[in-house]
RODRENTI-450486 format. One line per 5 residues: their letters; for each residue x, y, z of C-alpha. Coordinates in Angstrom, 1 decimal. Layout:
BEGIN
a	X,Y,Z | ...
END
This chain:
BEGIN
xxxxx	140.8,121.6,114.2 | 139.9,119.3,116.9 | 137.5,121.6,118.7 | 135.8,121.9,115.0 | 135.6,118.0,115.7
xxxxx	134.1,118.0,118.7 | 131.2,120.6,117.9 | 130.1,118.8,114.4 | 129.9,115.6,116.1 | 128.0,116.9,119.2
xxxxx	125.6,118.6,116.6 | 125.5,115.0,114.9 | 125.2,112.9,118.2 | 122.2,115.5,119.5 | 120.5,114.9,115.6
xxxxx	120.8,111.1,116.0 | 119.4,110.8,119.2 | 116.4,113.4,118.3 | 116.0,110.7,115.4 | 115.8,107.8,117.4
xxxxx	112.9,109.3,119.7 | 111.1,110.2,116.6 | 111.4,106.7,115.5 | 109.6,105.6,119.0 | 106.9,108.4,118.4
xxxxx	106.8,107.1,115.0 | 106.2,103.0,116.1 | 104.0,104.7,118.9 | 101.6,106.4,116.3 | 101.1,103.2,114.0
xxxxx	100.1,101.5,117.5 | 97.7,104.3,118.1 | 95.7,104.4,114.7 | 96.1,100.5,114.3 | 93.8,100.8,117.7
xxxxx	91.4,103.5,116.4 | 87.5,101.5,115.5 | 86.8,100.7,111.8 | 85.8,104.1,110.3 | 82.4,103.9,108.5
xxxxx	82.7,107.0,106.5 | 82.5,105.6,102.8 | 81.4,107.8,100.5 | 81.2,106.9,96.7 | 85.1,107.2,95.8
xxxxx	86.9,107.5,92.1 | 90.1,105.7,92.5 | 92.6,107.2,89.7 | 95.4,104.5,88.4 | 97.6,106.1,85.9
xxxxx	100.0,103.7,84.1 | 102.6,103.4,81.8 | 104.8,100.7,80.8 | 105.1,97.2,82.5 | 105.8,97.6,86.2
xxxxx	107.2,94.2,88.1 | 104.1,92.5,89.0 | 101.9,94.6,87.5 | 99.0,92.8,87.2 | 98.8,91.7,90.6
xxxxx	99.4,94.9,91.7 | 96.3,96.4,89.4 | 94.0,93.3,90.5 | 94.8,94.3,93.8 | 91.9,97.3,93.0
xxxxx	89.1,95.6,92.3 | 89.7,93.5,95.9 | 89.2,96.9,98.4 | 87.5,96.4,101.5 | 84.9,99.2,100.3
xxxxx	81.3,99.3,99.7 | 81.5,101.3,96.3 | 83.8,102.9,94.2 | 84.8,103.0,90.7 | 88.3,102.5,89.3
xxxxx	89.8,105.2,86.2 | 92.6,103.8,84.5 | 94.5,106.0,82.4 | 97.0,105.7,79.9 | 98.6,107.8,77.2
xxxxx	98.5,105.7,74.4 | 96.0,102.5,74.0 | 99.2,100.6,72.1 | 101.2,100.8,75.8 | 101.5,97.4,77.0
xxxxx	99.8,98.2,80.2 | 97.2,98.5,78.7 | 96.8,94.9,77.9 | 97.3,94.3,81.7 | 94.1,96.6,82.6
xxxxx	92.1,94.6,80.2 | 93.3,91.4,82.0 | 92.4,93.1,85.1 | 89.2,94.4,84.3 | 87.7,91.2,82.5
xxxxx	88.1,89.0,85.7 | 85.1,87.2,87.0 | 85.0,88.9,90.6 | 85.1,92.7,89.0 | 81.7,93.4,87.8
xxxxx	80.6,94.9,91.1 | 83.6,97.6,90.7 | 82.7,99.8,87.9 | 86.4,100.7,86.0 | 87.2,102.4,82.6
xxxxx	90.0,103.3,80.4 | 91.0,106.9,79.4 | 93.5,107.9,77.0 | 95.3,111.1,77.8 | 96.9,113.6,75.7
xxxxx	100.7,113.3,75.2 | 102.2,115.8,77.9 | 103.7,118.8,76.5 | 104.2,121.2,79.6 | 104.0,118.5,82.5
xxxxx	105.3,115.3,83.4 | 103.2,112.6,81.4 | 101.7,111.6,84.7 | 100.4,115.1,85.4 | 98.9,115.2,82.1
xxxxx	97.2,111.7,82.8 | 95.7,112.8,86.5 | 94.4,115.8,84.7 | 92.5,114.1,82.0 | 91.1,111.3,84.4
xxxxx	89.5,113.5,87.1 | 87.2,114.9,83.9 | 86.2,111.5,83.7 | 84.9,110.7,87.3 | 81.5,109.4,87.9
xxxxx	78.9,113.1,89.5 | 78.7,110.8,92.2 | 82.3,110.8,93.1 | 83.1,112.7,96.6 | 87.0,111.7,96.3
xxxxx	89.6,111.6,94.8 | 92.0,108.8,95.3 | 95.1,108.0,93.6 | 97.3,105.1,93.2 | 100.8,104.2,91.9
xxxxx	100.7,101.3,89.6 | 104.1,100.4,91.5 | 102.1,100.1,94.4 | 100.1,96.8,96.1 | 97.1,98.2,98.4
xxxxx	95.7,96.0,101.1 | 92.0,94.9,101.1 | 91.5,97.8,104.0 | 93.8,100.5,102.0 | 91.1,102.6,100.5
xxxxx	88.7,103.0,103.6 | 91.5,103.4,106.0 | 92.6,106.5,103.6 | 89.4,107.9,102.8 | 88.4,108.0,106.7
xxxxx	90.0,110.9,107.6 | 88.2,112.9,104.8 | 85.2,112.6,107.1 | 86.4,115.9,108.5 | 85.6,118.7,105.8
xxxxx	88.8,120.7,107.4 | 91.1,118.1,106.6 | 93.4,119.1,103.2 | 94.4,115.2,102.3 | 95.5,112.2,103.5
xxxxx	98.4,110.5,102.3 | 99.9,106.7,102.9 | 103.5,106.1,101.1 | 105.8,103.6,100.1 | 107.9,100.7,101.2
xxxxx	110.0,99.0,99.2 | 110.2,95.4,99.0 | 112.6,93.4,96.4 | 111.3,90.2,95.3 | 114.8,89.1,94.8
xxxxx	116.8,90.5,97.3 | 120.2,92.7,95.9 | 122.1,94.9,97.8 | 121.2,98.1,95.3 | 117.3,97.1,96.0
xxxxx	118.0,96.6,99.8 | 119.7,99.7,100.0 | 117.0,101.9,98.5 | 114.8,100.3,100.5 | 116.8,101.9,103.0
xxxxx	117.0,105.1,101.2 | 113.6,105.4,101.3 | 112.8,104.3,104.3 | 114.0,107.5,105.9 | 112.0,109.3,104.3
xxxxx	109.2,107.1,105.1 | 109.4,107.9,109.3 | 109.2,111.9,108.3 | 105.3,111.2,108.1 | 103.5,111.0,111.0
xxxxx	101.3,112.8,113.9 | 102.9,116.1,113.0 | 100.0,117.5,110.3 | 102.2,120.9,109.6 | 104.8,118.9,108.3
xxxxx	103.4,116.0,106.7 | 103.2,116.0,102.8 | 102.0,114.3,100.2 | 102.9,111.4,98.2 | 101.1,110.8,95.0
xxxxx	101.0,107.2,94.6 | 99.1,106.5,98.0 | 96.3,109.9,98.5 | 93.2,111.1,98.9 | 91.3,114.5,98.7
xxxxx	87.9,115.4,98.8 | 86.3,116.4,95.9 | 85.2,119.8,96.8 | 88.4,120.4,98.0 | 90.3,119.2,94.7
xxxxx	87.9,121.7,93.1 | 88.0,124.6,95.3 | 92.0,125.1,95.3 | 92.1,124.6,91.3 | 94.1,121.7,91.6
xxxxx	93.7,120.2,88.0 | 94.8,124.0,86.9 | 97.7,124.3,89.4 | 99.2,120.9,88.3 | 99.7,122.5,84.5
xxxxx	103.3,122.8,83.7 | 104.2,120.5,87.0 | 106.3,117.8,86.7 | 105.8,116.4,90.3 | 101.9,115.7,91.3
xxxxx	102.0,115.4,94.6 | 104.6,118.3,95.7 | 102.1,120.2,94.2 | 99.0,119.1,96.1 | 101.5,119.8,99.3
xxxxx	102.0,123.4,98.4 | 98.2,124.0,97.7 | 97.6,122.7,101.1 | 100.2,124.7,102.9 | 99.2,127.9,100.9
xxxxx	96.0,126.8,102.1 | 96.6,126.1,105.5 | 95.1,122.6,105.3 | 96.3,120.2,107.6 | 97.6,116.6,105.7
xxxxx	97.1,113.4,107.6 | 99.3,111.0,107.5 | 97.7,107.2,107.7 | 99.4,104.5,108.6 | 97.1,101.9,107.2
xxxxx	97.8,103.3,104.0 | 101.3,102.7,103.5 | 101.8,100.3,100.3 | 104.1,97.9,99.2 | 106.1,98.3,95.8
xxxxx	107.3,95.0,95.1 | 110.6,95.1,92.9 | 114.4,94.2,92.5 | 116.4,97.1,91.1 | 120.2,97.5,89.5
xxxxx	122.8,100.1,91.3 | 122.2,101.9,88.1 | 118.9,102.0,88.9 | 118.6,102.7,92.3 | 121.3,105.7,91.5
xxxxx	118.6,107.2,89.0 | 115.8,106.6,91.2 | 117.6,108.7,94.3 | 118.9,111.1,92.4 | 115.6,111.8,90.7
xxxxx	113.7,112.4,93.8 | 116.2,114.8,95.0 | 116.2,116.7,92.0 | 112.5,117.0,92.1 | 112.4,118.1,96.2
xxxxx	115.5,120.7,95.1 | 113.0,122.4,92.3 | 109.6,121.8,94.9 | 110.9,121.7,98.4 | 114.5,124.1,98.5
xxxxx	114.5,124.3,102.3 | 114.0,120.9,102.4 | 116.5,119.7,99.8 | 119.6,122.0,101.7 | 118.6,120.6,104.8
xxxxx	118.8,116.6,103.1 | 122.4,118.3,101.7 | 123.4,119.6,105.3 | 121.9,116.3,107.1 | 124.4,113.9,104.8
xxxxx	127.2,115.8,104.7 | 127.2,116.4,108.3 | 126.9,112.4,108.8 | 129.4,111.5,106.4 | 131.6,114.1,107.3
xxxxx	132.2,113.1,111.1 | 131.7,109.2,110.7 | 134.8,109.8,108.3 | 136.8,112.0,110.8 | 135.8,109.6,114.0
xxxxx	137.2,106.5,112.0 | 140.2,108.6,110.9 | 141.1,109.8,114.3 | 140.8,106.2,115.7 | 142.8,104.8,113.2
xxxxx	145.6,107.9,113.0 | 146.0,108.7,116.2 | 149.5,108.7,117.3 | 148.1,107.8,121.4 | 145.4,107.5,122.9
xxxxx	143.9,110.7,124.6 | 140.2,112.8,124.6 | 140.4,113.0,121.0 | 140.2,109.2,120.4 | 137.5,108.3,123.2
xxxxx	135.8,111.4,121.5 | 135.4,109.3,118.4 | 134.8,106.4,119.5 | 132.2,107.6,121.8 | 130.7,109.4,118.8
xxxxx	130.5,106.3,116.5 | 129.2,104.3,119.2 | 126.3,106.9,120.0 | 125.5,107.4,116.2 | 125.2,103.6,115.4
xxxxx	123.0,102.3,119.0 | 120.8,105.5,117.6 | 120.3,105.0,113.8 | 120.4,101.2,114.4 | 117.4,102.1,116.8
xxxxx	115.6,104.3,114.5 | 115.6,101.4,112.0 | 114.6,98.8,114.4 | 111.7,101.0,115.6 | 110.5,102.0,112.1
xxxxx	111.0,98.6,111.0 | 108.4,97.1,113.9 | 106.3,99.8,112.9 | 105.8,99.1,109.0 | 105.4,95.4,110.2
xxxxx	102.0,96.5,112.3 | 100.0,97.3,108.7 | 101.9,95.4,106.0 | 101.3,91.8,107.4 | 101.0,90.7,104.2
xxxxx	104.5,90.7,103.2 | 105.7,90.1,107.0 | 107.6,87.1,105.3 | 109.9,89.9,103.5 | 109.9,92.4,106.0
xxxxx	111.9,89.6,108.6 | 114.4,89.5,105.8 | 115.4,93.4,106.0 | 115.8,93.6,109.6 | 119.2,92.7,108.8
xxxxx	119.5,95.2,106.0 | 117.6,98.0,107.4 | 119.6,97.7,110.8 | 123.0,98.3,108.9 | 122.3,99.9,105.9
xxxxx	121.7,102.8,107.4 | 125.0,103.6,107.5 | 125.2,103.7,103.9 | 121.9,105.7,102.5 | 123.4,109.5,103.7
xxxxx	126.3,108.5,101.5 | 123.6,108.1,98.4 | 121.5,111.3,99.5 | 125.1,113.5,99.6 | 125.5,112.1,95.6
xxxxx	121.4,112.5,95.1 | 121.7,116.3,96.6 | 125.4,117.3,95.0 | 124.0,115.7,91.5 | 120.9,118.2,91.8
xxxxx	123.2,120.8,92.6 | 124.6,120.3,88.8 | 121.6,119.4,87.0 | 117.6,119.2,87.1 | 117.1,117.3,83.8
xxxxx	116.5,113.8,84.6 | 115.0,110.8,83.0 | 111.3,109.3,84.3 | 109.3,106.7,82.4 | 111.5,106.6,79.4
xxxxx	110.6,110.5,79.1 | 113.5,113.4,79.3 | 112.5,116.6,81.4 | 114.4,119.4,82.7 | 112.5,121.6,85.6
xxxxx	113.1,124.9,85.0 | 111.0,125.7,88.0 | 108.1,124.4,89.9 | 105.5,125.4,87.5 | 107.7,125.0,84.3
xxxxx	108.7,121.4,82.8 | 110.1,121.6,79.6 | 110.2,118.1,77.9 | 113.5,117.0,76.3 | 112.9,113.8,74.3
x	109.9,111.3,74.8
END
């Protein structure tokens, strides 16, 4: 049983340290496109917001559109029923005296019937973009852009080979909790899997861009029919395409909000279920990765505690624990540093994880073994108040809206 010991934790000790390099590649590519000139490719953009329901902050976070270091774009809002109290926060946001230079409307989608409602809300705004419109860009309503977010992500569009470019999310609790710190945590691992590495980038839908003729010449309005999950879709059509996605730095974007255990749980778990339906390899290896972790943290501390003397078994341990925590502890730190480089406006917030992301680390493959063992039993989950169950990636089936 030992020897089983000793080859799960070398495997685990040999995937921590691989991680902790790819965390100095990672801080090491933020410094590199941080240094890159201003890019001048700006090209008339449409910049699709689909909302529903009151997000924290959401006004601030919608204002935050019509303030773009950009020479000119227009803004689609899109909703799926003019009674949603959003709705009320777009007209705020709209009306302001600064906006009239950014052209913006409102469009009122169909109520979704083979899709997530967000699908069905991306599909009915792109009819509406201006004939001017070379690009596509969508945005979260969770999420607070930068003045320099939209030109930083349409820049690498400049290159008619390039498939899209994505940014992503960090979370940031307004009220710091431990259920909002640790899935900021969460989520900041999956965070440092973007980077340099174009073949296995992917997209995230609340921070991207694609050109136009792009958009138009893989079908993606038709392929995202019966989809629950936007942007795992774009990442297939690029893959099938062999289109290389960028990730960009500059366009990582806050979301600003405190969250329950409850919450977080549902917000974990839902992701999971989504990559087990769109990404399979991916999901197994999230299930391996966690067990793996949690399974020989658990059996170090056990033979430390247990053992009846001390012998190779013990220092084994110990020297695995001790390898595992300077690495993720590194990782952290490094990714940390790096998300500081292009969110400097919330650098005030970010000094108050470094004590959470350094430790909770140790927590988030506990949640991913629940996320990835829940999806194992189920793929109905709850999103926006709507019910869906995937019955596959081109088949939602809606439970109860």
């Amino acid at each position: 049983m030992i020897l089983v010991f000793y080859l799960f934790a070398g495997i685990l000790v040999l995937l921590s340290a691989k991680s902790l390099l790819g965390g100095i590649e990672y801080l090491r590519f933020f410094r590199t496109e941080l240094a890159k000139p201003r890019s001048e490719f700006t090209p008339f953009v449409t910049v699709i917001a689909p909302c529903r329901g009151l997000d924290p902050e959401l006004d601030i976070n919608l204002e935050a559109l019509f303030r773009l270091d950009y020479p000119e774009y227009e803004v689609v809002f899109v909703v799926d029923d003019k009674n949603d109290p959003a709705a009320t926060v777009i007209d705020r946001a709209r009306t302001g005296s600064d906006r009239d230079w950014v052209n913006s409307k409102v469009v009122i989608a169909n109520k979704a019937k083979t899709s997530s409602q967000k699908v069905e809300n991306l599909r009915e705004a792109v009819l509406h973009a201006s004939p001017e419109s070379q690009a596509f860009v969508f945005v979260d309503s969770d999420a607070r852009p930068s003045s320099g977010w939209l030109r930083s992500l349409v820049a690498p569009l400049a290159n008619e080979n390039v498939g899209a470019a994505t940014g992503y999310r960090w979370f940031i609790a307004k009220k710091p909790n431990f259920a909002s710190e640790l899935r900021s945590a969460w989520n900041a691992s999956i965070a440092s899997a973007l980077g340099p590495n174009t073949a296995s980038n992917f997209c995230w839908g609340g921070s991207m861009a694609i050109r136009r003729d792009t958009f138009e010449r893989l079908s993606l309005r038709d392929r995202w029919e019966g989809t629950l999950s936007d942007d795992f879709a774009v990442t297939r059509a690029m893959n099938e395409a062999k289109l290389p996605i960028l990730f960009v730095p500059q366009a990582l974007t806050a979301s600003v909000e405190d969250c329950s255990f409850s919450e977080m749980i549902e917000f974990t778990t839902r992701q999971m279920k989504i990559t087990r339906v769109y990404a399979t390899p991916l999901w197994l290896l999230s299930f391996f990765g966690s067990a793996l972790f949690n399974g020989v943290l658990i059996a170090s501390f056990l033979i430390v505690v247990f053992a009846h003397q001390n012998g190779y078994p013990v220092y084994a341990a110990l020297a695995t624990i001790l390898l595992i925590a300077v690495c993720s502890t590194g990782k952290a730190w490094l990714r940390l540093n790096a998300v500081k480089l292009v969110l400097t406006d919330t650098h005030d917030a970010l000094k108050k994880q470094v004590w959470t992301q350094n430790t909770l680390w140790i927590l988030s493959p506990a949640i991913f073994l629940y996320n990835c063992t829940a999806a194992l039993a189920s793929r109905r989950m709850k999103w926006r108040g709507t019910v869906y169950e995937l019955k596959s990636p081109t088949e939602t089936v809606i439970i109860a809206d």
